[in-house]
KOLLOTOR-283833 format. One record per atom (N, C-alpha, C): x, y, z. Coordinates in steps of 0.02 Angstrom, whole numbers, plus 32768, in hexadecimal, padded with zeros to 4 digits. Example, Ala and Ser with C-alpha at 12.3 -4.5 7.8 and 13.67 -1.06 7.14 Angstrom:
<drenpas>
82947EE4818682677F1F818682947F5B818682827F90816282AC7FCB816582858002818A
</drenpas>
This chain:
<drenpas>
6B4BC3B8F5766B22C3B2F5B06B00C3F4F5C06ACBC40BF58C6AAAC44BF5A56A75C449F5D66A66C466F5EC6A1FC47CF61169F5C4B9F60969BDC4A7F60D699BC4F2F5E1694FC4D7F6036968C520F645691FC539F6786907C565F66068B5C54EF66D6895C5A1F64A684FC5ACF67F6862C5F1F68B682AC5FBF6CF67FEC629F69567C2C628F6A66791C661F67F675EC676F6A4673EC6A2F6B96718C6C6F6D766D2C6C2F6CD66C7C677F6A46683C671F69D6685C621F69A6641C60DF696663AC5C0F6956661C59DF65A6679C55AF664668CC52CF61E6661C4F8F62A6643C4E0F60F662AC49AF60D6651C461F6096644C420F61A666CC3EEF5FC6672C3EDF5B06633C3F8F5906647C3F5F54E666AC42EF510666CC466F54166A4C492F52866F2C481F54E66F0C47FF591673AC45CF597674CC422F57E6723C3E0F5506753C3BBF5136764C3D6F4E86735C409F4CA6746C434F4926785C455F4A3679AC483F4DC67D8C4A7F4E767F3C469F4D167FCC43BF5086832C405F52C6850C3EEF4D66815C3E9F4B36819C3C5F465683BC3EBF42F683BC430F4366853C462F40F688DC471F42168A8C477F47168E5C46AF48E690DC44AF48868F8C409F476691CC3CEF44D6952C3DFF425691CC3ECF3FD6929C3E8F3AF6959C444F3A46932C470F3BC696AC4B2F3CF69B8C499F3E169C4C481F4126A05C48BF43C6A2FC46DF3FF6A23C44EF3CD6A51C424F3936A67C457F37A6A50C4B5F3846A62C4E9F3656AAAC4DFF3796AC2C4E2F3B46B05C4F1F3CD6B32C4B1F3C06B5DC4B9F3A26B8DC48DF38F6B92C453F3CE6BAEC3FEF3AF6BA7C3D4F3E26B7BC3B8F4176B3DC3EDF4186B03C3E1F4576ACDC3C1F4266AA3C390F44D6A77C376F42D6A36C364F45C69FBC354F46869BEC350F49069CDC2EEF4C36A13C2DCF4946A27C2A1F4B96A3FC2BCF5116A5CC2D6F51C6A64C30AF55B6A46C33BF56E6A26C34EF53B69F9C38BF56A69E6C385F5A769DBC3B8F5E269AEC3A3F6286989C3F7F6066938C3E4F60A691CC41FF61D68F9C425F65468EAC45BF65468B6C470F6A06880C4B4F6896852C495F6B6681EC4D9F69C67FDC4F1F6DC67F3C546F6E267E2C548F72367A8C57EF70F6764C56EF70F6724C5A6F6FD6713C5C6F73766DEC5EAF72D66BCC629F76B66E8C655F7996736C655F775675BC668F7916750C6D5F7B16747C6EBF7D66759C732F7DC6781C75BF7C6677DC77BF77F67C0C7A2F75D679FC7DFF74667BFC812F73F67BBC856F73B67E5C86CF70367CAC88CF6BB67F3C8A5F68F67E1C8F2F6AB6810C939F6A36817C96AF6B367CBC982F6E567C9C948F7196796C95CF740675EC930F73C673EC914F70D670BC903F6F46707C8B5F6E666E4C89FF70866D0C85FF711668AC837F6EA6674C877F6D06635C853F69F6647C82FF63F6685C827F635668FC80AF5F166ADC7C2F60866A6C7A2F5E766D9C771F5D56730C774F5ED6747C745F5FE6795C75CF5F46798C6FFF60667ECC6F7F5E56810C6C1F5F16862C6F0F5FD687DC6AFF63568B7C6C8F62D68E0C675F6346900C667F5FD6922C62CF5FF696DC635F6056988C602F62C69D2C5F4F65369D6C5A4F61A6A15C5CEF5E36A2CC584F5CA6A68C58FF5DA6A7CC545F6106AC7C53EF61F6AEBC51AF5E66B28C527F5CD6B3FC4F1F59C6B84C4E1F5B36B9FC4BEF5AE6BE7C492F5A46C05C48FF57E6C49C49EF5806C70C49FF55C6C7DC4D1F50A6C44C515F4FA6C4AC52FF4C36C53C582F4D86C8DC583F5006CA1C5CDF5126CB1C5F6F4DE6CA3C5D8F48F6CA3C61DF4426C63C621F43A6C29C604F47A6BC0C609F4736BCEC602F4136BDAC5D1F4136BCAC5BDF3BD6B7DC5B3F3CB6B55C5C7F3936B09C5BAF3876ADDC5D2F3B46AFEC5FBF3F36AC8C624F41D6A97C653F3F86AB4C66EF3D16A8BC6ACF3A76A55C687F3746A5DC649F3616A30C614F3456A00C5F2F37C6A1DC5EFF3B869F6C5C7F3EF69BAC5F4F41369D2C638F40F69C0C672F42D697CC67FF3E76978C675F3C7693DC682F3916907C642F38A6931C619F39168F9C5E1F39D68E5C5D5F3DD68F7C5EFF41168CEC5DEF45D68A6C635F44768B9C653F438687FC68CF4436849C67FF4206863C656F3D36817C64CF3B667F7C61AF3C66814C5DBF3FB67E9C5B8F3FB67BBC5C8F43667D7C5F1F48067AEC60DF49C6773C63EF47E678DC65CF4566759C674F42966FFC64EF4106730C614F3E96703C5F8F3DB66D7C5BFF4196708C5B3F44366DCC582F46A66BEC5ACF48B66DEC5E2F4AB66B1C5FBF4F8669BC642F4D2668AC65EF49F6692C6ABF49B66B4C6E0F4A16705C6D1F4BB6726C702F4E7673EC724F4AE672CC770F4B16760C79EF489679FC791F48567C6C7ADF44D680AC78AF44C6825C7CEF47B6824C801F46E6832C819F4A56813C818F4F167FBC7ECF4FD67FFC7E1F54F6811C782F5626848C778F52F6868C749F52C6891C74FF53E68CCC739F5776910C756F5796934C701F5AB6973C704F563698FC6B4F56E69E4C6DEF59069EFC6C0F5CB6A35C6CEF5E26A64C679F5D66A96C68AF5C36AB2C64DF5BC6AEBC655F5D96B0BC616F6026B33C60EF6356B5AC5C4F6186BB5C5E2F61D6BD9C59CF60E6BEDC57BF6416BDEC546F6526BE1C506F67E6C3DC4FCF67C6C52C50CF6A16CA1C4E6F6A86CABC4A7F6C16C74C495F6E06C75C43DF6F36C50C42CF6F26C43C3E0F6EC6BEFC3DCF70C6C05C37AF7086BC8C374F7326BDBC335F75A6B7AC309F7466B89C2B9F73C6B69C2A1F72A6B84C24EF7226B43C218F7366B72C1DDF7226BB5C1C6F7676BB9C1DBF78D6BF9C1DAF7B66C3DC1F7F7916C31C222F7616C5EC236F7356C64C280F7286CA7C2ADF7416CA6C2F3F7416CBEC311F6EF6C8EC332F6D46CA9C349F6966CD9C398F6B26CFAC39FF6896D23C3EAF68D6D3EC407F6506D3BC445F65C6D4AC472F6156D93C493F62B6DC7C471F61E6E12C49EF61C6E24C4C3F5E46DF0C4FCF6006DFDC53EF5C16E4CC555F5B46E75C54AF5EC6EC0C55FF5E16EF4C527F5A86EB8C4F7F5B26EE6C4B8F5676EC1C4A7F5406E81C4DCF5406E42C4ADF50B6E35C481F4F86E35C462F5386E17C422F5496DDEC40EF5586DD3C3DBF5516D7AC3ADF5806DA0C37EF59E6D93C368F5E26DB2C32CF6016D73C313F6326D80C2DCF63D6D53C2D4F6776D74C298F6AF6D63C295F6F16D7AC255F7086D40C22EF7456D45C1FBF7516D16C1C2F7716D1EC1E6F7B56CE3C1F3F7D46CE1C200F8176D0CC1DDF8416D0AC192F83E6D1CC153F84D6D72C15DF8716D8EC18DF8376DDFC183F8506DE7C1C3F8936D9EC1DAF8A36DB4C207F8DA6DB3C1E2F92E6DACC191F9266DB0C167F95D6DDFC154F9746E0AC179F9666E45C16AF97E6E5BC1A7F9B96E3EC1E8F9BB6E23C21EF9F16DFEC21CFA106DBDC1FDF9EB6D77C1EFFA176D6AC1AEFA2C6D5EC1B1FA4C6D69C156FA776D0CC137FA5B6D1BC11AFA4D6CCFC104FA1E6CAAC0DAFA6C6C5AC0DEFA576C38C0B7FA826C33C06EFA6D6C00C042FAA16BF9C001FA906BE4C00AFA476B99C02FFA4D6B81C03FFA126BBAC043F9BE6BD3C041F9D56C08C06DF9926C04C09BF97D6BE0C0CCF9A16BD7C119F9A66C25C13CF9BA6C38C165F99B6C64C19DF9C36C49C1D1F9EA6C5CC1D8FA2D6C53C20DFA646C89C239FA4E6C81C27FFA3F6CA8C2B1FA336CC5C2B3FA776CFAC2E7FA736D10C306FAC86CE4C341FAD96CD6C345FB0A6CBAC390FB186CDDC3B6FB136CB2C3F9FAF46CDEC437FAE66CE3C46AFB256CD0C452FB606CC3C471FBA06D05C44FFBCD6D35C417FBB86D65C400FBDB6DA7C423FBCD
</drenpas>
Protein backbone atom coordinates (compact mmCIF):
# COMPACT_ATOMS: atom_id res chain seq x y z
CA UNK A 1 0.00 0.00 0.00
CA UNK A 2 2.42 2.81 -1.17
CA UNK A 3 1.79 6.35 -1.84
CA UNK A 4 3.99 8.51 -3.82
CA UNK A 5 3.30 12.61 -3.65
CA UNK A 6 5.22 14.75 -5.77
CA UNK A 7 5.06 18.58 -5.44
CA UNK A 8 7.30 20.47 -8.18
CA UNK A 9 7.79 24.03 -8.53
CA UNK A 10 6.67 24.33 -11.97
CA UNK A 11 3.63 23.44 -14.13
CA UNK A 12 2.62 19.53 -15.00
CA UNK A 13 0.15 19.13 -17.48
CA UNK A 14 -2.42 16.46 -17.56
CA UNK A 15 -0.50 14.81 -20.09
CA UNK A 16 2.73 14.70 -18.25
CA UNK A 17 0.96 13.69 -14.93
CA UNK A 18 -0.26 10.21 -16.91
CA UNK A 19 3.11 9.92 -17.94
CA UNK A 20 4.45 10.27 -14.09
CA UNK A 21 1.19 8.47 -12.75
CA UNK A 22 2.19 5.69 -15.76
CA UNK A 23 5.88 5.39 -15.00
CA UNK A 24 4.96 5.26 -11.24
CA UNK A 25 3.16 2.27 -11.94
CA UNK A 26 5.33 0.38 -13.41
CA UNK A 27 8.51 1.92 -10.97
CA UNK A 28 7.02 0.98 -7.52
CA UNK A 29 7.27 -3.05 -8.80
CA UNK A 30 11.10 -1.96 -8.03
CA UNK A 31 10.46 -2.61 -4.26
CA UNK A 32 9.75 -6.02 -3.38
CA UNK A 33 5.82 -7.08 -3.03
CA UNK A 34 4.43 -3.47 -4.17
CA UNK A 35 2.78 -3.28 -7.39
CA UNK A 36 0.69 -0.11 -9.33
CA UNK A 37 -2.45 -2.58 -8.17
CA UNK A 38 -2.31 -0.31 -4.82
CA UNK A 39 -0.54 2.42 -5.62
CA UNK A 40 -2.34 5.95 -4.48
CA UNK A 41 -0.46 8.81 -6.24
CA UNK A 42 -0.73 12.49 -5.90
CA UNK A 43 0.73 15.31 -7.75
CA UNK A 44 1.02 18.81 -6.55
CA UNK A 45 2.59 21.58 -9.44
CA UNK A 46 3.38 25.50 -9.10
CA UNK A 47 4.37 24.60 -5.86
CA UNK A 48 6.93 27.49 -3.97
CA UNK A 49 10.39 25.71 -3.22
CA UNK A 50 13.77 27.08 -2.72
CA UNK A 51 17.05 25.00 -3.40
CA UNK A 52 20.04 26.90 -1.38
CA UNK A 53 18.02 30.11 -1.86
CA UNK A 54 17.05 30.04 -5.36
CA UNK A 55 13.85 29.55 -6.82
CA UNK A 56 14.55 29.94 -10.58
CA UNK A 57 15.38 25.97 -11.56
CA UNK A 58 13.29 23.24 -11.54
CA UNK A 59 13.01 21.08 -8.37
CA UNK A 60 10.71 18.04 -7.33
CA UNK A 61 10.55 16.79 -4.00
CA UNK A 62 8.66 13.40 -3.68
CA UNK A 63 7.19 11.73 -0.30
CA UNK A 64 6.99 7.82 -1.05
CA UNK A 65 5.24 6.30 1.95
CA UNK A 66 5.61 2.45 1.92
CA UNK A 67 4.30 -0.44 4.12
CA UNK A 68 5.59 -2.92 5.49
CA UNK A 69 9.56 -2.97 3.92
CA UNK A 70 11.55 -1.56 7.02
CA UNK A 71 15.12 -3.40 5.11
CA UNK A 72 13.76 -0.16 2.03
CA UNK A 73 14.48 -3.28 -0.30
CA UNK A 74 14.57 -1.59 -3.93
CA UNK A 75 14.61 2.09 -2.67
CA UNK A 76 18.01 2.68 -4.25
CA UNK A 77 16.33 1.14 -7.57
CA UNK A 78 13.09 3.22 -6.95
CA UNK A 79 15.16 6.31 -6.18
CA UNK A 80 16.84 6.14 -9.90
CA UNK A 81 13.85 5.59 -11.68
CA UNK A 82 11.66 8.48 -10.19
CA UNK A 83 14.68 10.80 -10.79
CA UNK A 84 14.91 9.73 -14.34
CA UNK A 85 11.58 9.75 -15.06
CA UNK A 86 11.15 13.29 -13.68
CA UNK A 87 13.93 13.90 -15.77
CA UNK A 88 12.50 12.80 -18.66
CA UNK A 89 8.90 13.93 -18.26
CA UNK A 90 9.31 17.40 -16.67
CA UNK A 91 13.20 18.31 -17.28
CA UNK A 92 14.15 18.26 -13.65
CA UNK A 93 17.89 17.86 -12.99
CA UNK A 94 18.58 14.80 -11.14
CA UNK A 95 20.10 16.78 -8.76
CA UNK A 96 17.23 19.00 -7.90
CA UNK A 97 15.29 15.80 -7.48
CA UNK A 98 15.04 14.79 -3.93
CA UNK A 99 12.73 11.54 -2.92
CA UNK A 100 12.28 11.18 1.12
CA UNK A 101 10.79 7.92 1.94
CA UNK A 102 8.73 7.23 4.98
CA UNK A 103 7.59 3.60 6.52
CA UNK A 104 3.90 3.44 7.12
CA UNK A 105 3.31 1.29 10.42
CA UNK A 106 -0.42 1.15 9.69
CA UNK A 107 -2.59 2.19 7.39
CA UNK A 108 -6.27 1.81 7.07
CA UNK A 109 -8.48 1.20 3.96
CA UNK A 110 -11.65 -0.89 2.97
CA UNK A 111 -13.00 -0.75 6.74
CA UNK A 112 -9.86 -2.72 7.32
CA UNK A 113 -6.67 -1.65 9.60
CA UNK A 114 -3.38 -2.99 8.14
CA UNK A 115 -0.33 -3.08 10.80
CA UNK A 116 3.31 -3.75 10.75
CA UNK A 117 4.42 -5.73 14.19
CA UNK A 118 8.01 -5.06 13.67
CA UNK A 119 8.64 -6.76 17.24
CA UNK A 120 7.23 -10.35 15.55
CA UNK A 121 7.70 -9.57 11.89
CA UNK A 122 4.62 -9.60 11.19
CA UNK A 123 1.72 -8.09 8.75
CA UNK A 124 -1.70 -8.41 10.40
CA UNK A 125 -4.63 -6.61 9.81
CA UNK A 126 -8.24 -6.50 11.41
CA UNK A 127 -12.05 -5.38 10.26
CA UNK A 128 -12.90 -2.04 11.66
CA UNK A 129 -16.24 -3.77 12.28
CA UNK A 130 -15.06 -5.69 15.60
CA UNK A 131 -14.42 -2.17 17.19
CA UNK A 132 -18.51 -2.03 17.78
CA UNK A 133 -18.51 -3.43 20.49
CA UNK A 134 -16.80 0.14 22.24
CA UNK A 135 -18.36 2.29 19.74
CA UNK A 136 -21.98 2.20 19.80
CA UNK A 137 -22.74 2.22 15.96
CA UNK A 138 -25.43 4.60 14.34
CA UNK A 139 -28.75 3.81 12.55
CA UNK A 140 -26.63 4.31 9.58
CA UNK A 141 -24.18 1.49 10.47
CA UNK A 142 -21.63 3.99 10.83
CA UNK A 143 -19.43 3.86 14.07
CA UNK A 144 -19.31 7.16 16.23
CA UNK A 145 -15.86 7.08 17.87
CA UNK A 146 -15.80 8.44 21.64
CA UNK A 147 -14.56 11.83 21.94
CA UNK A 148 -11.15 12.36 22.81
CA UNK A 149 -12.23 15.57 24.83
CA UNK A 150 -14.40 13.21 27.42
Amino acid sequence: MPFIFSKVNIPISKEQERELKSQLGKAISLVPGKSEEYLLTGFEDNCRMYLRGNDSEPLAYVEADIFGNEEHLGYDRLTMAITAMFGEVLGIAPNHVYVNYRDIPGWSTSGMWFFNDISRKTIGHTRLSRMRDSCPATTSGTITLPSLTE
